[in-house]
C-alpha positions in Angstrom: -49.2 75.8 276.7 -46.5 78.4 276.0 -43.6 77.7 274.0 -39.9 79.5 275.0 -37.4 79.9 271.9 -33.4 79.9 271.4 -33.9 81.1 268.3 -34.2 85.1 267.2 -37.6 85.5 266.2 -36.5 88.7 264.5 -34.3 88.9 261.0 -33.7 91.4 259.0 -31.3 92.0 255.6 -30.6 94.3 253.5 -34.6 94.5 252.1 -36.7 93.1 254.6 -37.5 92.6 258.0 -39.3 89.3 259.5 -40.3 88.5 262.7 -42.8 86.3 264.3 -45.5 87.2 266.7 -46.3 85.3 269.7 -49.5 83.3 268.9 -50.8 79.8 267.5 -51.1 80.5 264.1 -47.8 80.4 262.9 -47.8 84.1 261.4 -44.8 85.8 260.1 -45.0 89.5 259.6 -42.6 91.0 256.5 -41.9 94.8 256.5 -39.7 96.1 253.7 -36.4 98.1 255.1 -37.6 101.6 253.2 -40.5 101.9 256.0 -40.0 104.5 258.3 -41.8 106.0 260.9 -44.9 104.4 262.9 -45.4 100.6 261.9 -49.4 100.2 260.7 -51.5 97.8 262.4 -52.4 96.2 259.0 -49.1 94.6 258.6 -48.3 92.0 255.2 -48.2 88.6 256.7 -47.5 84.8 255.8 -49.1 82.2 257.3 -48.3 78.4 256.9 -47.9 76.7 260.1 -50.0 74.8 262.4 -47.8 76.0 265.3 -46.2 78.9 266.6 -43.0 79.8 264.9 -39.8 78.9 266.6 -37.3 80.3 264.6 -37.0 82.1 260.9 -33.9 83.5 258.8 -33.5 84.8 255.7 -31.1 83.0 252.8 -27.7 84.5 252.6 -27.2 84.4 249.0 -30.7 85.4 248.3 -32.7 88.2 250.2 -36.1 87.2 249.0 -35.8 83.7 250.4 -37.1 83.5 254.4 -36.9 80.2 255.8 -39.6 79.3 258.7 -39.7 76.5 261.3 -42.2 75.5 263.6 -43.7 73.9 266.9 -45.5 71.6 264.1 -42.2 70.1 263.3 -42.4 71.9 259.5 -40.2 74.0 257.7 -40.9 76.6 255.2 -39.3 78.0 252.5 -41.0 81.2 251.6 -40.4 83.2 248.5 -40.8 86.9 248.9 -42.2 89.5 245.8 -39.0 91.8 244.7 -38.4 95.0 247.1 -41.8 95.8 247.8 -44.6 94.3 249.7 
C-alpha cells in the first residue's frame, strides 16, 4: 500500500532542515542548516511513528520544536538539541 501526501514532506528554518523519507517506519531525518556540501549516508534521525509520515513543520515561534503527523493517526511534538545535532 502506498500512501500520496498534500503536505510538504520537507521544512526547513532558520537552523534545521526536516524531511521525511518514503518508508513505513515513520522516520524523520534532521540536518542542521550549517551543513554544506555532500549529505552523509549516516544521517541523525527520529523515529516515533507506526506509519509513514504525512506531513511535519517546524513551530514558528520556536526553531527547535518540529511537529510530526502520521498514517497512524498520531502527532508528534518533537524537541530538538540547541543548534547542533
Amino acid at each position: 500500500m502506498t500512501t500520496s501526501s498534500d503536505g510538504g514532506l520537507i521544512k526547513l528554518n532558520s537552523k534545521f532542515i526536516a524531511f521525511s523519507a518514503k518508508n513505513p517506519g515513520g522516520q524523520v531525518t534532521i540536518l542542521t542548516q550549517d551543513k554544506k556540501g555532500k549529505i552523509p549516508t549516516d544521517l541523525p534521525c527520529i523515529r516515533g511513528h507506526h506509519g509513514p509520515v504525512l506531513d511535519l513543520d517546524f513551530m514558528p515561534f520556536n526553531e527547535n520544536i518540529l511537529a510530526t503527523c502520521s498514517e497512524d493517526t498520531t502527532v508528534q511534538l518533537w524537541k530538538l538539541p540547541g543548534d547542533k545535532l
